[in-house]
C-alpha positions in Angstrom: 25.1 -32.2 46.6 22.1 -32.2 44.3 20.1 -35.6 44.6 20.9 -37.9 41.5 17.3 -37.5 39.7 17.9 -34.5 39.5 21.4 -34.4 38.7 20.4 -36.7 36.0 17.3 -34.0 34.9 20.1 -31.1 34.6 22.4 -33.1 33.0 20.1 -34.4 30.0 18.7 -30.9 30.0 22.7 -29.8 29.2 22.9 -32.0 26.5 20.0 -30.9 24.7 22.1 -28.5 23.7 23.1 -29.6 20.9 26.8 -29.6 22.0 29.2 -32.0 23.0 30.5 -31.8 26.4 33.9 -33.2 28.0 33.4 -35.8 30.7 36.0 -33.1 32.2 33.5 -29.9 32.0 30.6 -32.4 33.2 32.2 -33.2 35.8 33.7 -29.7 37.1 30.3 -28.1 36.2 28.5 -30.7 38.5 31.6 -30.8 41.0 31.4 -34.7 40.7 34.3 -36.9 39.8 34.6 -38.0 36.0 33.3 -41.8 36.7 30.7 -40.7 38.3 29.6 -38.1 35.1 30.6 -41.7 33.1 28.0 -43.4 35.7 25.0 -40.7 35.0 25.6 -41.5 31.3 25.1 -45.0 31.5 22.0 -44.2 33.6 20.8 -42.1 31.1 21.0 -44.6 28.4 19.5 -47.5 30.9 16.2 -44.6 30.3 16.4 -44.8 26.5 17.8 -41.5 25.9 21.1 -42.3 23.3 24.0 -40.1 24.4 26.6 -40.2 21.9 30.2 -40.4 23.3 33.1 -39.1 20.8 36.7 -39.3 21.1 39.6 -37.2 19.7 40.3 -33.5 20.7 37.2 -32.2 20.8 35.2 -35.3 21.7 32.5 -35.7 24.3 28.9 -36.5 25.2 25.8 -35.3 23.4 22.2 -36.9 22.7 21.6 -37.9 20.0 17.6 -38.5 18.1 16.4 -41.3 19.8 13.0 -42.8 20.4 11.7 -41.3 23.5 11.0 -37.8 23.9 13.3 -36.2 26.5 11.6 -34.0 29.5 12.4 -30.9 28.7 14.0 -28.1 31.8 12.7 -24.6 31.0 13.6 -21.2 31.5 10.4 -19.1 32.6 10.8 -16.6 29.2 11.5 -20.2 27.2 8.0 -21.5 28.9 5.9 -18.5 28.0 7.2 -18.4 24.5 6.3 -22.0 23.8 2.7 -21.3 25.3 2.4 -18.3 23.4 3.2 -20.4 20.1 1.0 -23.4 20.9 -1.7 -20.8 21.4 -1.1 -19.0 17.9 -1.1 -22.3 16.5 -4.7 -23.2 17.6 -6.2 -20.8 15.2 -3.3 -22.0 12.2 -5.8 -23.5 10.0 -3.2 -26.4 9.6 -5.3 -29.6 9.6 -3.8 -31.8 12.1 -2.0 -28.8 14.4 -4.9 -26.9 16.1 -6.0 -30.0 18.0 -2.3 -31.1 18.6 -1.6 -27.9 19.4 -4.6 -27.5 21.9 -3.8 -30.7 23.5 -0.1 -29.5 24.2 -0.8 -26.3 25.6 -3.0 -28.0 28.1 -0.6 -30.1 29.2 1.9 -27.1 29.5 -0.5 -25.5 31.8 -1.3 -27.9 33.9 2.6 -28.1 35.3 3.4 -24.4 35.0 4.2 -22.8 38.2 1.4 -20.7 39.3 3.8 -17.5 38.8 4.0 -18.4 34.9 0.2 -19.3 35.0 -0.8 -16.0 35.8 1.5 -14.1 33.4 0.4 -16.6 30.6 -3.6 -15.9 31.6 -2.8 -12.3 31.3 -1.2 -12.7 28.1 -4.4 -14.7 26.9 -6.6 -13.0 27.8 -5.5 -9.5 27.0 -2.8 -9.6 23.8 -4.8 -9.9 20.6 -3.7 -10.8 17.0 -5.2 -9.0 13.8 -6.4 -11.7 12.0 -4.6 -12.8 8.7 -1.9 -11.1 9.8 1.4 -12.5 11.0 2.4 -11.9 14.6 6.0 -11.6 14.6 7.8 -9.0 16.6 10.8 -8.0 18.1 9.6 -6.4 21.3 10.8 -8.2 24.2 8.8 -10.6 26.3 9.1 -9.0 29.9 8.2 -5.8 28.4 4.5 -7.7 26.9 4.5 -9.3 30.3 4.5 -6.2 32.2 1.7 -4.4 29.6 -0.4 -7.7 29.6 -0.5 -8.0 33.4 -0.9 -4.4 33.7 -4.4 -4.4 31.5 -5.6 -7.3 33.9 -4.9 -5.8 36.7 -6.3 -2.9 35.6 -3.2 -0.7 37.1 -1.7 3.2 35.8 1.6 2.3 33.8 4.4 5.1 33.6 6.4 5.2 30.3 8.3 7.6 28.1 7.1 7.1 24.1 9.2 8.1 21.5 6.8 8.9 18.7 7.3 8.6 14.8 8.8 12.0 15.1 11.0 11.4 17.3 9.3 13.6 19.9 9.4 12.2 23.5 7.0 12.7 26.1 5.9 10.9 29.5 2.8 9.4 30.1 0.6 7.8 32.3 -1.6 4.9 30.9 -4.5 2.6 31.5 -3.5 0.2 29.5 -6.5 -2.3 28.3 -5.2 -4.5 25.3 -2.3 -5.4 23.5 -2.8 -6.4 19.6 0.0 -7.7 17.6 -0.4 -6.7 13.8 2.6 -7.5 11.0 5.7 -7.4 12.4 4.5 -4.8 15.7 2.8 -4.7 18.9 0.2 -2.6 19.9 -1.1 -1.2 23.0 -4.8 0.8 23.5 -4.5 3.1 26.1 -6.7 5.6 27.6 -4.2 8.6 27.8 -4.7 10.4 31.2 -3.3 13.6 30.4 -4.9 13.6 26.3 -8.0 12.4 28.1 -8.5 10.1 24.7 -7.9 6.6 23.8 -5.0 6.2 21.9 -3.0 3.9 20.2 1.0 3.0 21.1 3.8 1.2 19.4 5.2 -0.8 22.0 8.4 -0.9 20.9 8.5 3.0 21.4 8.6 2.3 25.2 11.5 3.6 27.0 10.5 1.9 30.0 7.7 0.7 31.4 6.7 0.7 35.4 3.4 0.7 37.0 2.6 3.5 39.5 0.8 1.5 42.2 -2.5 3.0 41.4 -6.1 1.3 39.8 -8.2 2.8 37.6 -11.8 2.7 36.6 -12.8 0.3 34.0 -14.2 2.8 30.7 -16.7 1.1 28.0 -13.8 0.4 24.9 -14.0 2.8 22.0 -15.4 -0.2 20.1 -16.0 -3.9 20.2 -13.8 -5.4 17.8 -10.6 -4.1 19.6 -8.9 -5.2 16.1 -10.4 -3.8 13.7 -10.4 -0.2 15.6 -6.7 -1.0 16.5 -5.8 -1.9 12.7 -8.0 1.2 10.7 -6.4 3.8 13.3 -2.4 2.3 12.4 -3.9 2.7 9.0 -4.8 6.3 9.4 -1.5 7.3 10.5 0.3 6.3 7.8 -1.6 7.4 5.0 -0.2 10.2 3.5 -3.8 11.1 1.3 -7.6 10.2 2.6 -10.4 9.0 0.2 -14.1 9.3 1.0 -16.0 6.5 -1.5 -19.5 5.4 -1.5 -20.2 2.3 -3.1 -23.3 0.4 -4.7 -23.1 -2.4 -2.9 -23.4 -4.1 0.3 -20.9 -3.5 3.1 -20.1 -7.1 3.7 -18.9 -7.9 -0.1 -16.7 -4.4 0.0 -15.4 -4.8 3.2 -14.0 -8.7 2.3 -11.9 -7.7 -0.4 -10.8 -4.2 1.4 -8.0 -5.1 4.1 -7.4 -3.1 7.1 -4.2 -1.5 6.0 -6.1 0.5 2.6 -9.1 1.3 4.3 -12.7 0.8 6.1 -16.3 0.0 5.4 -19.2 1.4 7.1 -23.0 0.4 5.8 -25.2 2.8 4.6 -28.0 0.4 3.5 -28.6 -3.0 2.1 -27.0 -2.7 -0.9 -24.6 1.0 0.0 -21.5 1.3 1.5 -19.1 4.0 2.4 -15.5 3.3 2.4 -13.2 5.7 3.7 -9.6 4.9 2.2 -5.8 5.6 2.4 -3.0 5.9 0.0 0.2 7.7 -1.5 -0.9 7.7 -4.8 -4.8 8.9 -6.1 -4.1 7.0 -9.5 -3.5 3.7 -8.0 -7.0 4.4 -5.7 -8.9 5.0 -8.7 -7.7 1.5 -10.7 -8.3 -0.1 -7.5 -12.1 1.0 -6.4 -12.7 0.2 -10.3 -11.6 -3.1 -10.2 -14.1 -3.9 -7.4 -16.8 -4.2 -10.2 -19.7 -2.0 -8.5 -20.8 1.3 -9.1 -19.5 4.0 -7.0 -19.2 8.4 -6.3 -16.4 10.1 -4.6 -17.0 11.9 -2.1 -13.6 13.8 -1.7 -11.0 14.7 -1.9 -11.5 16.8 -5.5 -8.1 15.8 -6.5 -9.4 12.2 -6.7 -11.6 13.0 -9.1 -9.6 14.5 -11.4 -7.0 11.8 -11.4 -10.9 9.7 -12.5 -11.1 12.0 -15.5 -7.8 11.4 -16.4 -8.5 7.5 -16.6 -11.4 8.0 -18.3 -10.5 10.4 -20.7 -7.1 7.5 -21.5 -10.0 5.1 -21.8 -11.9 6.8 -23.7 -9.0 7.4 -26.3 -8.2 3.7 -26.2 -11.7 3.3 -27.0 -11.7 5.4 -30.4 -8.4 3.9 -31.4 -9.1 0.3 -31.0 
């Protein structure tokens, strides 16, 4: 039989639930005798914690809001998920939350076990966030696990990836970062048998398994693992590519271009080139016009006839006004 602290632990941790339990199921789940379940409710409320006792058919104990904070029993997927949130919250902007935030996470640490440390350090240090961007996803949380302590251990990963076309192939990895962006997770990947780096929806996986094998650490195809990861999930789903240089400074273009239309690279103090993505030329032109700086195309020659067409619309406007 389980000592009474922690009988007392489990049961307050059942009743967190949210449900109402039977002194009858208490007492068969805990194979203890209904007085004594009655007992380890009294104790609980000697603690402060308010369990609420109901009667009629479907009446029972629950907790109810009180004024101490319960200790709260965690699964290890219900642990990491709560670190992982704490540490997206650091960078919220919230006034008030980073620091709170911060100060939680540190005390989460500080009593994980060390088998939940190590996944959480790998997850840290080696899952990124595109910034401004939320980091939602449905890909499950073993499955990040396994990639994120994969790139820190610096070990060959086996997986067959569906791609957009449905085409499936198997691969061996050396998997270096995970980046969530929108909705999706990421993973950079030198592909042994492309030879190349490239980039991998993870929730294309079918299956994930390391092979038992190390590999070299390679120099990264860039230092801002975001920025490369974001313009190359760009590329691919453009359907049309735009070559534009710009009178005007890199920086100013480049904070008022987001990742998802396109890129900025500095040709000078005050030139730019920007090389941008769309499904529609028109809606490119209004848009690089609207940046308010001189500019010539550079391709593609479609582009620039959908710019005479504006201008010649503008033009008539113009006489007619």
């Amino acid at each position: 039989m389980i000592k009474t602290s922690e009988r007392l632990l489990k049961l307050l941790t059942l009743l967190q639930s949210g449900r109402s339990f039977s002194a009858a199921e208490l007492a068969e789940r805990f194979e203890l005798s209904e007085r004594s379940i009655r007992n380890d409710i009294e104790r609980l409320r000697e603690l402060g914690y308010p369990v609420i006792a109901t009667r009629g058919r479907i009446g029972g104990y629950r907790l109810g809001a009180g004024a101490n904070l319960p200790p709260l029993q965690l699964e290890d997927d219900e642990a990491i998920a709560i670190a992982v949130g704490l540490q997206s919250a650091t960078g919220s902007g919230i006034a008030g939350i980073d620091d709170a935030a911060l100060r939680a996470l540190t005390k989460l640490q500080s009593v994980l076990p060390a088998r939940l440390r190590r996944r959480l350090e790998a997850m840290q240090g080696f899952a990124l966030r595109v910034p401004g961007e939320d980091a939602q996803t449905s890909v499950e949380s073993e499955r990040l696990a396994i990639l994120a302590n994969a790139c820190r251990d610096r070990e060959v990963i086996r997986v067959r990836y569906q791609r957009h076309d449905g085409e499936a192939s198997r691969r061996y990895l050396e998997p270096y970062r995970l980046v969530s962006w929108g909705q999706r997770w990421y993973l950079l990947a030198w592909d042994e048998s492309r030879e190349d780096w490239r980039t991998f929806r993870v929730d294309r996986f079918e299956g994930v398994e390391g092979v038992g094998r190390r590999y070299p650490e390679r120099p990264l195809p860039e230092e801002d693992i975001t920025a490369y990861i974001s313009r190359n999930v760009a590329r691919a789903g453009w359907s049309q590519r735009a070559i534009i240089e710009i009178d005007a400074p890199a920086d100013a273009v480049a904070a008022v271009i987001g990742p998802t239309y396109g890129t900025v690279e500095s040709l000078g103090a005050n030139r730019c080139r920007l090389e941008a993505g769309t499904d529609d030329l028109r809606a490119t032109v209004v848009y690089i016009g609207l940046l308010g700086y001189d500019f010539e195309i550079i391709q593609p020659p479609e582009l620039i006839d959908e710019l005479r067409t504006v201008q010649s619309r503008y033009l008539r406007a113009l006489e007619r006004s």
